[in-house]
C-alpha positions in Angstrom: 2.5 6.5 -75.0 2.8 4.1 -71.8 -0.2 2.5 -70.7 -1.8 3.4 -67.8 -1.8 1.9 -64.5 -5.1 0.1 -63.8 -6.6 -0.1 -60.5 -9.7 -2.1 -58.7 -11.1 -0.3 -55.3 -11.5 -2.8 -53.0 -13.4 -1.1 -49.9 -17.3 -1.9 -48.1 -17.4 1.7 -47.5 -19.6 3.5 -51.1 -17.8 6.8 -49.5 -14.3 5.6 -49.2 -14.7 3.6 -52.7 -15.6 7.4 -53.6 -12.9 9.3 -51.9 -10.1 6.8 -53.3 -11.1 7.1 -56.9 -11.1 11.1 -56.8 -7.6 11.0 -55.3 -6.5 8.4 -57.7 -8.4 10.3 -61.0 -6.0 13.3 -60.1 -3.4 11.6 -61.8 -3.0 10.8 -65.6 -1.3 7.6 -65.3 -3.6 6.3 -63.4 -7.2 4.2 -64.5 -9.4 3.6 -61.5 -11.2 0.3 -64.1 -13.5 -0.9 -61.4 -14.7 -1.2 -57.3 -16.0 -3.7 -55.2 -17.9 -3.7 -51.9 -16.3 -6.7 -50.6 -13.7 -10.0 -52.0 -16.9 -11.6 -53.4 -17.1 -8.9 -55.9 -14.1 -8.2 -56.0 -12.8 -11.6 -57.3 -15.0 -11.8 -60.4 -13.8 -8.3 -61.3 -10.5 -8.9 -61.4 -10.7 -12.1 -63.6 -13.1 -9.3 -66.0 -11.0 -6.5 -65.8 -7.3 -7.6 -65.0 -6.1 -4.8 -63.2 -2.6 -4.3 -62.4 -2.5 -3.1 -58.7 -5.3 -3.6 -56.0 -6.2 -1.5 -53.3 -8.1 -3.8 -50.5 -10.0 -2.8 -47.6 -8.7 -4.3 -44.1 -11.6 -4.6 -42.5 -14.9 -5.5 -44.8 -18.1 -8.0 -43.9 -18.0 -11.4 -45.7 -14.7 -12.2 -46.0 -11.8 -9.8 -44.1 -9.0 -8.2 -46.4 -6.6 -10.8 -44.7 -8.7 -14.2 -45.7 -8.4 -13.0 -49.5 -5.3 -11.2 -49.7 -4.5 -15.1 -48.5 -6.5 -16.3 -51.1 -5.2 -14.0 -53.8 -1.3 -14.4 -53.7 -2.0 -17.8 -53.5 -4.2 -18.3 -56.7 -3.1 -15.1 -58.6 -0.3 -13.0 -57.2 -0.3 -9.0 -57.9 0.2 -6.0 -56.1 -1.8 -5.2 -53.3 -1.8 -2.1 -51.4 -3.5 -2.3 -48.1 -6.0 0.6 -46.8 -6.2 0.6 -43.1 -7.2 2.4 -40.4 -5.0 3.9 -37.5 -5.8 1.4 -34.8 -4.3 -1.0 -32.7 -6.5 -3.6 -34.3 -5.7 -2.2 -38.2 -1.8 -1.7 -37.3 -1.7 -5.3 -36.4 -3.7 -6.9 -39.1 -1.8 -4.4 -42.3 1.6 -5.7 -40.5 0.3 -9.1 -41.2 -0.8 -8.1 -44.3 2.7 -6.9 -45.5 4.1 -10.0 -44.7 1.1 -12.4 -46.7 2.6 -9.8 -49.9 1.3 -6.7 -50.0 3.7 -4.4 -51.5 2.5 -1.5 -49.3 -0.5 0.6 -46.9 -2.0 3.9 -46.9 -4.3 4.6 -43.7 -7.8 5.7 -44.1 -7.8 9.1 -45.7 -10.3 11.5 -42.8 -13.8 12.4 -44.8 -12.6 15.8 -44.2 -10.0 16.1 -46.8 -9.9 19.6 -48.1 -7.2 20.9 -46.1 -5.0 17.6 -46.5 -6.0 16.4 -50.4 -2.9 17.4 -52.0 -1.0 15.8 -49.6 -2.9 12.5 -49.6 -3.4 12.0 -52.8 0.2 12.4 -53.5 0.8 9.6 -51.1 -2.4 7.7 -52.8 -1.1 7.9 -56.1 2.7 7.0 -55.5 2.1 4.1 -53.4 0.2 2.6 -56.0 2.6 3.8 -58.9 5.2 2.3 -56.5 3.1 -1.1 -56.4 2.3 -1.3 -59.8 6.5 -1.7 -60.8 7.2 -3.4 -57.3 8.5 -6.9 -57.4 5.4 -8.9 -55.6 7.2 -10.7 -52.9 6.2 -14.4 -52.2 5.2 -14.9 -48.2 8.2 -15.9 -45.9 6.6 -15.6 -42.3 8.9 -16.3 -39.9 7.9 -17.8 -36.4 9.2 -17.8 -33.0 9.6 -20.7 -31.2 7.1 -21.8 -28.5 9.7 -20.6 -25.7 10.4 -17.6 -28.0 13.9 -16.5 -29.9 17.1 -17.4 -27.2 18.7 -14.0 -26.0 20.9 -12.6 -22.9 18.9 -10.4 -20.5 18.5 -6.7 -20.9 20.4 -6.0 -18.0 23.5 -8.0 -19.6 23.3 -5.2 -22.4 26.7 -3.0 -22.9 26.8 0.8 -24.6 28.0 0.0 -28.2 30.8 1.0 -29.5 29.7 0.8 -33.0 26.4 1.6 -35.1 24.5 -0.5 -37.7 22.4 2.3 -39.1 19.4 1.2 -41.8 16.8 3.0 -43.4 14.4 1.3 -46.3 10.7 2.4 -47.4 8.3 -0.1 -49.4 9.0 -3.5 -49.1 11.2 -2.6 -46.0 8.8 -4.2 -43.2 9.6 -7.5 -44.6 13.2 -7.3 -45.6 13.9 -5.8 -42.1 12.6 -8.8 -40.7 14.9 -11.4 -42.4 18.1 -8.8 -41.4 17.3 -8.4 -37.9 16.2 -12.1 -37.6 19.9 -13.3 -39.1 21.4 -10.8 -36.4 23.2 -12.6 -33.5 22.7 -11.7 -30.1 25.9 -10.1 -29.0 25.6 -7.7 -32.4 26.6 -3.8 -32.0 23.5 -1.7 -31.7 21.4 -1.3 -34.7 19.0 1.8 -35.6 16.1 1.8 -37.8 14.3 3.9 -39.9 11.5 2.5 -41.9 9.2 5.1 -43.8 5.9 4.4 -41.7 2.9 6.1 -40.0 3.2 7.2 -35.7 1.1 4.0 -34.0 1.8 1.1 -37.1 6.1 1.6 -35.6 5.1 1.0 -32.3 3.1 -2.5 -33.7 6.1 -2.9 -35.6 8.6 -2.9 -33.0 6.9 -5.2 -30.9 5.9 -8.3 -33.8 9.8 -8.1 -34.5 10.4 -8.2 -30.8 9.3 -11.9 -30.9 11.0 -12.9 -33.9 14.3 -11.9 -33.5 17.6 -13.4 -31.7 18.5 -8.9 -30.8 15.7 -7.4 -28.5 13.7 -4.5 -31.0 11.5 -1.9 -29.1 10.5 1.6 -30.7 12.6 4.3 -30.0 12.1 6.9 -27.1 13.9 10.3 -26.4 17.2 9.3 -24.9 17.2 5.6 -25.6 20.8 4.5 -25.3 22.3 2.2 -28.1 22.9 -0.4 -27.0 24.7 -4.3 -27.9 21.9 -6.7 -29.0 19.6 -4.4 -29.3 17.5 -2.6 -31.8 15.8 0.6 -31.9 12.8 1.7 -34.8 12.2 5.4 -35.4 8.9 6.5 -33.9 6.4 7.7 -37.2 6.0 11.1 -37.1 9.9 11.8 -35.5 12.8 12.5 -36.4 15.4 10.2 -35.3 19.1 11.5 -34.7 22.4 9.2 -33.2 24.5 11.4 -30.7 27.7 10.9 -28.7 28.0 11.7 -25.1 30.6 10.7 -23.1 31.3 6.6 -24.2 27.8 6.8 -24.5 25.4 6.5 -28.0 21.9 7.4 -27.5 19.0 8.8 -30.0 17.1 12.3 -29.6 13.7 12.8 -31.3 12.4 15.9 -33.2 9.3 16.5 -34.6 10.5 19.5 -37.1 9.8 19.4 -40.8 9.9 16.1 -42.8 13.1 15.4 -45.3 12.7 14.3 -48.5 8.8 14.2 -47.3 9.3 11.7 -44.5 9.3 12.1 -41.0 10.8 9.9 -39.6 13.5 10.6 -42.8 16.2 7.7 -43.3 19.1 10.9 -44.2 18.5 12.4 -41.0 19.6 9.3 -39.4 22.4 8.9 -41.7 23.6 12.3 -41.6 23.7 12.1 -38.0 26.0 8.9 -38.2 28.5 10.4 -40.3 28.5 13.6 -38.0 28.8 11.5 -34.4 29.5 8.1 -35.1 32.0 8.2 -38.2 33.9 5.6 -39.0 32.4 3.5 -36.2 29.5 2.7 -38.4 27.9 0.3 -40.8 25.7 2.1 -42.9 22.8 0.4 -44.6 20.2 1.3 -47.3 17.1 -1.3 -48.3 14.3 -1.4 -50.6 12.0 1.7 -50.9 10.6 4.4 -53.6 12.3 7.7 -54.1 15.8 8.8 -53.2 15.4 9.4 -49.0 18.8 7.6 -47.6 21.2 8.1 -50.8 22.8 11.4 -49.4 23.3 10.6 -46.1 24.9 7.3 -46.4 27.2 9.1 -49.1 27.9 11.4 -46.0 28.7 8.6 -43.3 30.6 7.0 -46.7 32.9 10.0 -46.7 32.9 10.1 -42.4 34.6 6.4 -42.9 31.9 4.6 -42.2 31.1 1.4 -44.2 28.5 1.2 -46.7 26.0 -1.3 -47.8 23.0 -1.6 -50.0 20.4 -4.1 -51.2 20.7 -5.5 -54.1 17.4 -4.5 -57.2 16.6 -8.5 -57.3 16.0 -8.7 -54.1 14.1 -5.1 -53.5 10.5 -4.7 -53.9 11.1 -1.9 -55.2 14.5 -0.4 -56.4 14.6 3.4 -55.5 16.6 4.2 -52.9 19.4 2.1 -53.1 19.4 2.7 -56.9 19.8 6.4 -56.1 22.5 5.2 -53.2 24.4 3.2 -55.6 24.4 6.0 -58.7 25.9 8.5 -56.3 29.0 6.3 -55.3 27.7 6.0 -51.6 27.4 2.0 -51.4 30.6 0.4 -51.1 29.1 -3.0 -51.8 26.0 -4.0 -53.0 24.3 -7.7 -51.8 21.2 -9.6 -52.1 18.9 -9.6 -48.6 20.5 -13.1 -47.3 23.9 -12.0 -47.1 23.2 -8.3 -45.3 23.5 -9.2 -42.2 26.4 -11.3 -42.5 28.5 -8.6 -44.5 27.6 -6.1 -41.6 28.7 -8.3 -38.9 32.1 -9.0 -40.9 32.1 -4.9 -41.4 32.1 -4.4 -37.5 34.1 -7.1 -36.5 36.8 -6.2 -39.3 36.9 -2.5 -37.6 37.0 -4.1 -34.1 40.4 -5.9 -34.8 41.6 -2.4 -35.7 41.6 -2.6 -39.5 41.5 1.2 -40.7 38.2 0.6 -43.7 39.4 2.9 -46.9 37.1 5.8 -47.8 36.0 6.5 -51.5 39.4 6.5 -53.5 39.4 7.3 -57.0 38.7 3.9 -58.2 35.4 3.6 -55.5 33.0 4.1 -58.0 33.9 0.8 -60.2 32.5 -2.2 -59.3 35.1 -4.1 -58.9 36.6 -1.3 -56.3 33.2 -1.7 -54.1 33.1 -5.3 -53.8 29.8 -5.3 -55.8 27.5 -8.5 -56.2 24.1 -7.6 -58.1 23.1 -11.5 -57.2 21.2 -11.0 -61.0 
């Protein structure tokens, strides 16, 4: 029988160290071995009870989540799963958080939790099932220059002709960083879905806004697509890519969630392969469960080209796994070379080059131009 997943409550709060355990308990896998009020604590319980994944507080007295998540990947790396609070303030600092390593975030669970509990302790428990397999990533932050990243004006901006279309989950804020970053300026549109709460994509927009080469702003209703330009599903929408005239834009819906998500990564694909066709690259990163796979099989089979990240260089290897099983990647590449095979994908369709579908040797390796990088 497996052992099971041990985890240390990090969290100032007696009632939230409370409320976490009794979601976590509801699971057999899981061992909640310990809690701390704050880092102090904490750090001499993990050296006495060696858990495997962390939950840890953003904001707590002493010493803040950030100073000894620092600390901790530094001195003894493991998965972290933030627990923060839907502010401005808490968006920005678990956003920072991601990028010092944590494999993930789950906001503060409401002290009212009757009518909501099944639903957040699903999310509870997966997130830290998720981070206890996750690869723990070692910190990469990028920063602008002083005069910020070099770019054409807005107003310079064309309607594209083509789509990058990308959807990841855990481990995605990161690795969505380094593609968009390697992106040059005059790059055909690109539109994101990245499994995330309504509030923490607006915060995310903006920090990639001032990293990147492409401009990146949260989508709104209507948003054209445009060249050089980026646009990150709103949390808590639906985000779909539509044709009118010479003209892509995106329209929002707030109806049910797919594959539990909302914003879901096969709604945007599925809207690709309907609208865009074989004028788009479709993309699938790291993330847990199988959101993404279906859709890009769909633009696959629309003509669209297909690409997806590569399990050494996923935190966690769900989605494309899933993609990649089902035939729907048509090559499969570590992080670094992403945003150069998408750019060669687009340019190779502007000059005309009709891109084969799935033939009958597609699902080979050798067919799909596959590079597992290890």
């Amino acid at each position: 029988m497996p052992s099971k997943i041990r985890v240390l409550i990090v969290d100032d709060s007696a009632l939230m160290r409370q409320v976490l355990g009794t979601l976590l308990a509801r699971d057999p896998g899981i061992e909640v071995v310990g809690s701390a009020p704050d880092p102090y604590v904490a750090r001499e319980k993990i050296r006495q009870l060696n858990p495997d994944v962390l939950t840890l507080d953003v904001e707590m007295p002493r010493m803040d989540g950030l100073a000894f998540l620092e600390k901790l990947m530094l001195a003894r790396p493991m998965p972290v799963v933030m627990v923060s609070s839907l502010t401005d303030a808490g968006c920005a600092t678990t956003l920072r958080a991601l990028e010092l390593g944590a494999v993930d975030f789950v906001t503060k669970p409401k002290l009212d939790l009757r009518e909501r509990l099944p639903e957040v302790a699903q999310e509870v428990i997966e997130k830290v099932k998720a981070a206890a397999m996750a690869r723990i990533r070692r910190p990469t932050p990028a920063a602008p220059t002083a005069a910020g990243p070099r770019r054409a004006p807005a107003a310079l901006a064309q309607s594209t002709d083509q789509v990058i279309a990308v959807g990841a989950s855990t481990g995605g804020t990161e690795a969505l960083k380094d593609f968009l970053a390697a992106l040059p300026a005059d790059c055909p549109g690109v539109a994101v879905v990245q499994h995330m709460p309504e509030r923490f994509t607006r915060a995310f927009a903006d920090r990639l806004d001032g990293l990147c080469t492409i401009r990146v702003k949260e989508a709104e209703e209507g948003d054209r697509i445009l060249t050089g330009h980026a646009l990150i599903a709103p949390g808590g929408y639906h985000m779909r890519i539509m044709r009118e005239g010479g003209t892509y834009l995106v329209r929002l819906a707030d109806d049910p969630p797919v594959n539990r998500h909302r914003p879901s990564v096969d709604v945007l694909f599925e809207s690709c392969a309907r609208h865009v066709g074989a004028n788009a690259v479709g993309m699938i990163m790291t993330g847990m469960g199988d959101d993404g796979a279906r859709g890009l099989l769909a633009m696959r089979g629309a003509g669209a080209r297909t690409l997806a990240q590569d399990e050494a260089t996923c935190v966690v290897f769900g989605m494309p796994r899933v993609a990649i099983e089902m035939g729907a990647a048509e090559q499969v590449l570590p992080l670094s070379r992403l945003a150069e095979a998408a750019i060669a994908l687009v340019r190779t369709r502007h000059r005309g080059v009709q891109a084969k579908g799935p033939g009958p040797e597609a699902g080979r390796p050798e067919a799909r131009g596959m590079d597992h990088g290890g």
